[in-house]
PDB file with SEQRES, HELIX, SHEET and CRYST1 records, atoms N, CA, C and O in Angstrom:
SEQRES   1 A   55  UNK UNK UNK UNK UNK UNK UNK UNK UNK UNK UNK UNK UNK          
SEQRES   2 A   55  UNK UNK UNK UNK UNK UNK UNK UNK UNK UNK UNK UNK UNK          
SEQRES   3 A   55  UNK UNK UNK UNK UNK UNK UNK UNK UNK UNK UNK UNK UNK          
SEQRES   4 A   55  UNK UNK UNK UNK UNK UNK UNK UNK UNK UNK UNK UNK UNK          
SEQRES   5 A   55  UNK UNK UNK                                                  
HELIX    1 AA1 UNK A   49  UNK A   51  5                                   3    
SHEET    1 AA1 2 UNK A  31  UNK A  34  0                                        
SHEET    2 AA1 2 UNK A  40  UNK A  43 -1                                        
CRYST1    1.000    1.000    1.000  90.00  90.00  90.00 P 1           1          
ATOM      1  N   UNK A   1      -3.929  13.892  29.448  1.00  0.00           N  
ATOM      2  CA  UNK A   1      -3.108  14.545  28.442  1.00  0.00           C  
ATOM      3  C   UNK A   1      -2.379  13.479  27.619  1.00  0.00           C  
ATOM      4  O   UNK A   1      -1.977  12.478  28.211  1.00  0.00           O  
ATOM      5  N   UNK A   2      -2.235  13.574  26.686  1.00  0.00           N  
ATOM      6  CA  UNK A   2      -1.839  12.876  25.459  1.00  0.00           C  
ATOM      7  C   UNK A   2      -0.467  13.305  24.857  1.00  0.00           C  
ATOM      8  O   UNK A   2      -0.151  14.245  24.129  1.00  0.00           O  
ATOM      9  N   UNK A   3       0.281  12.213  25.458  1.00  0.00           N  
ATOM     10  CA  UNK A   3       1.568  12.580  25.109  1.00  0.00           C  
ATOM     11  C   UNK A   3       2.635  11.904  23.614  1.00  0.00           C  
ATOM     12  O   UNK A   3       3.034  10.764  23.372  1.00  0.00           O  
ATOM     13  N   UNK A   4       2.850  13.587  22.661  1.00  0.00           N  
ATOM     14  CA  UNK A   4       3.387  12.963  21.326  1.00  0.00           C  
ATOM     15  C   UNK A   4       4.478  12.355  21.540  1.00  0.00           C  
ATOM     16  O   UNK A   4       5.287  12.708  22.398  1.00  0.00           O  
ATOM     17  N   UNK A   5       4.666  11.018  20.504  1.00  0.00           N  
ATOM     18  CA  UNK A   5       5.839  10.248  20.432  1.00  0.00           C  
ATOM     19  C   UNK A   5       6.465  10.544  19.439  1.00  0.00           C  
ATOM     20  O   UNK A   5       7.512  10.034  19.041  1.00  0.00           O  
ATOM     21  N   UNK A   6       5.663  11.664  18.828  1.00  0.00           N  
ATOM     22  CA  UNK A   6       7.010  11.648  17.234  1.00  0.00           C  
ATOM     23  C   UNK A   6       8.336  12.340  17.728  1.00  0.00           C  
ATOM     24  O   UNK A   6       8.723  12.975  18.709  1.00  0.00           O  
ATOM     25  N   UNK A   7       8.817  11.888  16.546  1.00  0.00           N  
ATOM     26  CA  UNK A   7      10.658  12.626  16.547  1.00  0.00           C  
ATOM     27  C   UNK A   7      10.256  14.218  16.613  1.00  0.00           C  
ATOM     28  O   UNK A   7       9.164  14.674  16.273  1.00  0.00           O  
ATOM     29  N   UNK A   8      11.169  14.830  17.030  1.00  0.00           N  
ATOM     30  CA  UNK A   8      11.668  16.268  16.416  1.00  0.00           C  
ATOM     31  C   UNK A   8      11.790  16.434  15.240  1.00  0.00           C  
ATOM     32  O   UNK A   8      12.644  15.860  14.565  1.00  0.00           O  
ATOM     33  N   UNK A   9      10.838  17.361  14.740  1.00  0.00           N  
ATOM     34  CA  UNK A   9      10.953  17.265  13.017  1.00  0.00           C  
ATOM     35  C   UNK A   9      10.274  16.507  12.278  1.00  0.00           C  
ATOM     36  O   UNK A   9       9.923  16.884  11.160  1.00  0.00           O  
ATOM     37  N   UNK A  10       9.973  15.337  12.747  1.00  0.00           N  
ATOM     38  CA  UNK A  10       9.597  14.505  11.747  1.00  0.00           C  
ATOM     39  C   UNK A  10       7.720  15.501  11.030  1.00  0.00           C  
ATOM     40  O   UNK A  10       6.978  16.440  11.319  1.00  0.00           O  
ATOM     41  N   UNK A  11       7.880  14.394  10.016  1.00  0.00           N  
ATOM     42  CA  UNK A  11       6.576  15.231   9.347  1.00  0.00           C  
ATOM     43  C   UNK A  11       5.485  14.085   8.974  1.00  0.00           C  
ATOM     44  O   UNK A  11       5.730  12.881   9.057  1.00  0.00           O  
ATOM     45  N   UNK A  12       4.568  14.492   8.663  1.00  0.00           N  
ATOM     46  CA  UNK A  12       3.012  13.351   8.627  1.00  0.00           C  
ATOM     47  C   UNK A  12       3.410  12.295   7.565  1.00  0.00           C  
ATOM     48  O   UNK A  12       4.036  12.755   6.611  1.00  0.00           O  
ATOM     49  N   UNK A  13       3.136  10.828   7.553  1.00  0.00           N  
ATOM     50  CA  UNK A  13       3.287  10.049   6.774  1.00  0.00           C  
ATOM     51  C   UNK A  13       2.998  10.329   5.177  1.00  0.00           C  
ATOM     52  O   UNK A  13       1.929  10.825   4.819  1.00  0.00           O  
ATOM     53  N   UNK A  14       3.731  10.076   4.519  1.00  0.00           N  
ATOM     54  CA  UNK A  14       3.551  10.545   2.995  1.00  0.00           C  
ATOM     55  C   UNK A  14       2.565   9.027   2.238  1.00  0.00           C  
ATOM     56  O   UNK A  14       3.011   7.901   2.460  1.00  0.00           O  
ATOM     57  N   UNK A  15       1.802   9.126   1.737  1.00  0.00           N  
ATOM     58  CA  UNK A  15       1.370   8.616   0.489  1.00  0.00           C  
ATOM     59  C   UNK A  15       1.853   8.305  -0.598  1.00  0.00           C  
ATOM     60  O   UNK A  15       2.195   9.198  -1.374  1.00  0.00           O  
ATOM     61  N   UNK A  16       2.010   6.894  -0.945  1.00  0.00           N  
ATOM     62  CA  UNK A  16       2.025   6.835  -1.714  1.00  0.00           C  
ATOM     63  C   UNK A  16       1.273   5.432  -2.696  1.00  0.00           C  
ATOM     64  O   UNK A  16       0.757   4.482  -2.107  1.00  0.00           O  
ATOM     65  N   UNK A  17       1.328   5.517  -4.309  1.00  0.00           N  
ATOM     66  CA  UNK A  17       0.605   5.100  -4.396  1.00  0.00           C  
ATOM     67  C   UNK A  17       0.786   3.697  -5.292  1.00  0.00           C  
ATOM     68  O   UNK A  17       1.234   3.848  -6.428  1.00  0.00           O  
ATOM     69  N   UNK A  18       0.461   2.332  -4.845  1.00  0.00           N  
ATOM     70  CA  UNK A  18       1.178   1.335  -5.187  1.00  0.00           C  
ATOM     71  C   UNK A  18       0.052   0.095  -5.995  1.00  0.00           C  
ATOM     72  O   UNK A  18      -0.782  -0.559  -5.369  1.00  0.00           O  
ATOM     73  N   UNK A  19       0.276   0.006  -7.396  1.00  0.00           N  
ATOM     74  CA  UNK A  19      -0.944  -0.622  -8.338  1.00  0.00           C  
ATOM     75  C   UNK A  19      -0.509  -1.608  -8.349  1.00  0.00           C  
ATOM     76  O   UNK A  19       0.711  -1.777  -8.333  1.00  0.00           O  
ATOM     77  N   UNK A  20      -1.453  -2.663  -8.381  1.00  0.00           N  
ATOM     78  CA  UNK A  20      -1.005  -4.329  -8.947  1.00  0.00           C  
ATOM     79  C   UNK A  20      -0.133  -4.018  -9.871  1.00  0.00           C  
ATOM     80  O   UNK A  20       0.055  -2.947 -10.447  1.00  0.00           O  
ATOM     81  N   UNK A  21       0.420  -5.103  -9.980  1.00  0.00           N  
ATOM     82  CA  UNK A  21       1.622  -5.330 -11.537  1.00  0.00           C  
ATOM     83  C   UNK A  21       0.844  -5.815 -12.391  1.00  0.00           C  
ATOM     84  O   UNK A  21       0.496  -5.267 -13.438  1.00  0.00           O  
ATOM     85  N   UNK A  22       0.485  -7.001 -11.948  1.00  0.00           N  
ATOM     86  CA  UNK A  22      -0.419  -8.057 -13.216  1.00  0.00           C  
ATOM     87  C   UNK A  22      -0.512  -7.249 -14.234  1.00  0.00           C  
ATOM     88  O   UNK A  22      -0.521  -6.043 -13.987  1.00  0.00           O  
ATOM     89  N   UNK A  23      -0.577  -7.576 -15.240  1.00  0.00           N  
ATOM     90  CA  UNK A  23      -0.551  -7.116 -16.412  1.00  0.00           C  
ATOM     91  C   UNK A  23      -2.423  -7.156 -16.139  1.00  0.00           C  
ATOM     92  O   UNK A  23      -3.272  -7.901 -15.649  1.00  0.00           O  
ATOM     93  N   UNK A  24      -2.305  -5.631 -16.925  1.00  0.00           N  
ATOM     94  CA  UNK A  24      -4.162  -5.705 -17.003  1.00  0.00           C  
ATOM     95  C   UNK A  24      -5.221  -4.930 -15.698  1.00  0.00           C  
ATOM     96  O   UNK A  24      -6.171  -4.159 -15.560  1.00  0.00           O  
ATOM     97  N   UNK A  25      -4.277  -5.762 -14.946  1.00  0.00           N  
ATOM     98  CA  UNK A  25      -4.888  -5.066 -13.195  1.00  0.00           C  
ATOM     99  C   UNK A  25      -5.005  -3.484 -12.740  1.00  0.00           C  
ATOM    100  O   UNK A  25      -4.078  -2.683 -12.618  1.00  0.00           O  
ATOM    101  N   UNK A  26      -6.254  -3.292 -12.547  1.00  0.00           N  
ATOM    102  CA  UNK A  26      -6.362  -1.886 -11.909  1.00  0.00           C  
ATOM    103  C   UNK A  26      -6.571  -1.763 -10.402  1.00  0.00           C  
ATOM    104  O   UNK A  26      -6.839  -0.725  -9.797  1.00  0.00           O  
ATOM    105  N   UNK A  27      -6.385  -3.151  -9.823  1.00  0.00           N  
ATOM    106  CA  UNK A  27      -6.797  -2.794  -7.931  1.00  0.00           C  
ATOM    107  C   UNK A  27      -5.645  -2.079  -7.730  1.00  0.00           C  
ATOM    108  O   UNK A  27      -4.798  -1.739  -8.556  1.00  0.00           O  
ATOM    109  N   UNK A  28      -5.705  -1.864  -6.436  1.00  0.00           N  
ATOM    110  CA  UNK A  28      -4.690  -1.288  -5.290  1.00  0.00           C  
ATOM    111  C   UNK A  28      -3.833  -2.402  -5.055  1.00  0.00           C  
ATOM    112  O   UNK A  28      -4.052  -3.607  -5.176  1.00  0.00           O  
ATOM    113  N   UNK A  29      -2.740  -1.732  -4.670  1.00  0.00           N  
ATOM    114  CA  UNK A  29      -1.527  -3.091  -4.676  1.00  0.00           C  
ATOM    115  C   UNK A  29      -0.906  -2.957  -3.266  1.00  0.00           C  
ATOM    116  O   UNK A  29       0.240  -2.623  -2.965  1.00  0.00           O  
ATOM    117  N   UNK A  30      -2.218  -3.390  -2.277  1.00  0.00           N  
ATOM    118  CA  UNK A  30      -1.765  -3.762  -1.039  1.00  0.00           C  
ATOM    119  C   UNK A  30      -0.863  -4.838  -0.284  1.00  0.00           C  
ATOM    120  O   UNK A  30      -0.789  -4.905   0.943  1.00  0.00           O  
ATOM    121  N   UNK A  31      -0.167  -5.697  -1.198  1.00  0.00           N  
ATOM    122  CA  UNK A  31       0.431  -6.524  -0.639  1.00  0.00           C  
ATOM    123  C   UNK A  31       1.991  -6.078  -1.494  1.00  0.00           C  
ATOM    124  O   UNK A  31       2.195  -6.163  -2.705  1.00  0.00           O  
ATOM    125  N   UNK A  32       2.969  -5.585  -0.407  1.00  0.00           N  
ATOM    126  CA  UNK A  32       4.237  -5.471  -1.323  1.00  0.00           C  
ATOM    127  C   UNK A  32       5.396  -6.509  -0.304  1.00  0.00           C  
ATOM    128  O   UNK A  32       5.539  -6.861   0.867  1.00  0.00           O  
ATOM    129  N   UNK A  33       6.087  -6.692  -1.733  1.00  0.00           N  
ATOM    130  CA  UNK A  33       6.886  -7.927  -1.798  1.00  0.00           C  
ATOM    131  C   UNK A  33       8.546  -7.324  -2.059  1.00  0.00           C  
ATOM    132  O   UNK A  33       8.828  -6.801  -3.137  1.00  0.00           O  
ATOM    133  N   UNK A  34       9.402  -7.442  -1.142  1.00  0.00           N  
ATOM    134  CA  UNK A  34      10.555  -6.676  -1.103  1.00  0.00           C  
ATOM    135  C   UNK A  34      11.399  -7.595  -2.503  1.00  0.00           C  
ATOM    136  O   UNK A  34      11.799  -8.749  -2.350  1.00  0.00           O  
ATOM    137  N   UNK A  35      11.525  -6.946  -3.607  1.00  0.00           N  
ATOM    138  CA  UNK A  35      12.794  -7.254  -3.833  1.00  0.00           C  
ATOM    139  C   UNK A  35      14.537  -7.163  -3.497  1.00  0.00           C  
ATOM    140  O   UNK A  35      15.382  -7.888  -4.021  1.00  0.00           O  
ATOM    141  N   UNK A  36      14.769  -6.194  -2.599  1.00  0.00           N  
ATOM    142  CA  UNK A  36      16.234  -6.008  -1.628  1.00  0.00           C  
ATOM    143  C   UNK A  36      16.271  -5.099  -3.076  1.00  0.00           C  
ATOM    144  O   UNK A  36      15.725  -5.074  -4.179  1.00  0.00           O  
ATOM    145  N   UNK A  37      17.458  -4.264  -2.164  1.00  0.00           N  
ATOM    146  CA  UNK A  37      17.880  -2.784  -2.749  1.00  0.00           C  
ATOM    147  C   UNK A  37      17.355  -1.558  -2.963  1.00  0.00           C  
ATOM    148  O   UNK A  37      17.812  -0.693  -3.710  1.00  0.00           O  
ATOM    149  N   UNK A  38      16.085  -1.485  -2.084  1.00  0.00           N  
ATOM    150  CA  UNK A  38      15.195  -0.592  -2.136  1.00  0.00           C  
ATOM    151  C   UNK A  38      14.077  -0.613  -2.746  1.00  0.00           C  
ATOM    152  O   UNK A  38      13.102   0.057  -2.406  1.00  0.00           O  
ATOM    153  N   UNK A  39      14.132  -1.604  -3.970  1.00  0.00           N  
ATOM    154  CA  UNK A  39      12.947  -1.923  -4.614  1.00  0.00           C  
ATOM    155  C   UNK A  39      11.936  -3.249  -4.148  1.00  0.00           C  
ATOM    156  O   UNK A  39      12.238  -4.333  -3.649  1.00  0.00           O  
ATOM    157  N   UNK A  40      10.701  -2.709  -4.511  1.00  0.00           N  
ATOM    158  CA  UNK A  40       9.354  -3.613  -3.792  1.00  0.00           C  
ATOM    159  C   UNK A  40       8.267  -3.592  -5.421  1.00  0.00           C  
ATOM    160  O   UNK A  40       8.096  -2.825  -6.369  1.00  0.00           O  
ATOM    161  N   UNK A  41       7.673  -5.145  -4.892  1.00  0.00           N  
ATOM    162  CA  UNK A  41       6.854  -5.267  -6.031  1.00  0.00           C  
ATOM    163  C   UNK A  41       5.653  -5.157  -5.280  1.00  0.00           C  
ATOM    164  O   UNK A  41       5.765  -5.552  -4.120  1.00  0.00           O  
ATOM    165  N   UNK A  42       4.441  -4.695  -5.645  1.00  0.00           N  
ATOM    166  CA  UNK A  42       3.024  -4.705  -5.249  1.00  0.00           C  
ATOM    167  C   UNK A  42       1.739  -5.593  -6.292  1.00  0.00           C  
ATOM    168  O   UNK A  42       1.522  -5.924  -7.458  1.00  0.00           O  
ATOM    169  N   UNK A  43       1.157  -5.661  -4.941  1.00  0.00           N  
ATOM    170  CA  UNK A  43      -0.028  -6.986  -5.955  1.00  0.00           C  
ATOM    171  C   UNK A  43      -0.956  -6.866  -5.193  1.00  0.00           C  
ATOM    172  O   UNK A  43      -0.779  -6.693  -3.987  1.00  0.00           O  
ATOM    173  N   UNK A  44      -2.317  -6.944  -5.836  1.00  0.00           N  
ATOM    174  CA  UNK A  44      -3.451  -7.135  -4.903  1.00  0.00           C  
ATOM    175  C   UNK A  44      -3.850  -8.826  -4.412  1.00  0.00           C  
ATOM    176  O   UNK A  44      -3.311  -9.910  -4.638  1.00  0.00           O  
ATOM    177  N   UNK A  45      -4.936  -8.449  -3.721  1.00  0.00           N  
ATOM    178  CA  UNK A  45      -5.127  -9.421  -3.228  1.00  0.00           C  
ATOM    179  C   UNK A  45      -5.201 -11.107  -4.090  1.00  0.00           C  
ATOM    180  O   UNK A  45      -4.718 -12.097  -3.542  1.00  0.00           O  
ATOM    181  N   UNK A  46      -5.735 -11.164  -5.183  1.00  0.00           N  
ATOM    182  CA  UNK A  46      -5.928 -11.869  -6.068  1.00  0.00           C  
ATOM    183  C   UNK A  46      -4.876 -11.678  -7.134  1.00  0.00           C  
ATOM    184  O   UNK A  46      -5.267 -12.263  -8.145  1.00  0.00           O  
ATOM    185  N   UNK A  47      -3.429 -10.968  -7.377  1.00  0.00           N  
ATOM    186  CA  UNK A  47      -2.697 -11.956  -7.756  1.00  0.00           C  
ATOM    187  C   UNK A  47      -1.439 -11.692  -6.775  1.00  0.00           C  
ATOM    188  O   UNK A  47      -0.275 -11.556  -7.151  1.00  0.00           O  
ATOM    189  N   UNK A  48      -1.759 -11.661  -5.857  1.00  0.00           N  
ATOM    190  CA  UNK A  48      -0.156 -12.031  -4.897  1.00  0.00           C  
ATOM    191  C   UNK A  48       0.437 -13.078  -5.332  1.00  0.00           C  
ATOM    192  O   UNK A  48      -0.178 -14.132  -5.488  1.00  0.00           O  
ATOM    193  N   UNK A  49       1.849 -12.936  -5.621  1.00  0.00           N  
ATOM    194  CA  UNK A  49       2.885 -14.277  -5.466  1.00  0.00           C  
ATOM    195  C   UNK A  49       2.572 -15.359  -5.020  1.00  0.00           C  
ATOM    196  O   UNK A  49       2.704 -16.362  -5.721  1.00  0.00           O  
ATOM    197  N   UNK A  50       2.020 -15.440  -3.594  1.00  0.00           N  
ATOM    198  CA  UNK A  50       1.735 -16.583  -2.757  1.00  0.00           C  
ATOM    199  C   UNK A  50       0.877 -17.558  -3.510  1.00  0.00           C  
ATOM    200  O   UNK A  50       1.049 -18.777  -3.536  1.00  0.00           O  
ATOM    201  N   UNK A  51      -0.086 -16.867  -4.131  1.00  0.00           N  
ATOM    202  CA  UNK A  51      -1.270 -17.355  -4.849  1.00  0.00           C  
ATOM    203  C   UNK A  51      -1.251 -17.577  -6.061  1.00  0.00           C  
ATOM    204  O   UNK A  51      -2.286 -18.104  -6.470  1.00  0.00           O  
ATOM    205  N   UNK A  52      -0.505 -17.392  -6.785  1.00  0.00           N  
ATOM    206  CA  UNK A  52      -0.124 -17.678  -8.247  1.00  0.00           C  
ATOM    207  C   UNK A  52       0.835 -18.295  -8.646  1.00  0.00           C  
ATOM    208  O   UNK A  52       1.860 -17.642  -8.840  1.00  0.00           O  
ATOM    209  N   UNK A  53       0.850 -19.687  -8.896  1.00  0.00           N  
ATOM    210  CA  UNK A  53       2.221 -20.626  -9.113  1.00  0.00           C  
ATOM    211  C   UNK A  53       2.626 -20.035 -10.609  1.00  0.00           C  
ATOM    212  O   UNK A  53       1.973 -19.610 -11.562  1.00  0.00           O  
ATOM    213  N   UNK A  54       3.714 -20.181 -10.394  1.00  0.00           N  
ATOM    214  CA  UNK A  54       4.726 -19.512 -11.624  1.00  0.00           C  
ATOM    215  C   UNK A  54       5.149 -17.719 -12.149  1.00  0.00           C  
ATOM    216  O   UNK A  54       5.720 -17.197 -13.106  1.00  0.00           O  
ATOM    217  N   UNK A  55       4.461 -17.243 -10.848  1.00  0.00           N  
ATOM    218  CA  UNK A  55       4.825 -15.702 -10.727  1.00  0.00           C  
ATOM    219  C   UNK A  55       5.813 -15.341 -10.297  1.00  0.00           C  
ATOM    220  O   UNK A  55       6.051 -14.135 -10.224  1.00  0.00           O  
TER     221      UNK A  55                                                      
END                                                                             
């Protein structure tokens, strides 16, 4: 038997949906980058921060 760990209440993970920034870019923007205060930047794989000097 398989025992649930969710909370009381809680409900199924929501979706949502997060595009490169790059100007131009249509991938998926799987890599997000916290700016603090609730806000996050997203980038795909090919232009993450890490990888782009002067971003």
């Amino acid at each position: 038997m398989t025992e649930d760990k969710r909370a009381a209440g809680s409900t199924d993970a929501v979706h949502v949906e997060h595009w490169c920034q790059a100007p131009g870019c249509k991938r998926w923007g799987c890599f997000g980058y916290d700016k603090g205060k609730g806000q996050s930047d997203w980038w795909c794989g090919d232009h993450r921060p890490d990888r782009m000097p002067g971003y």
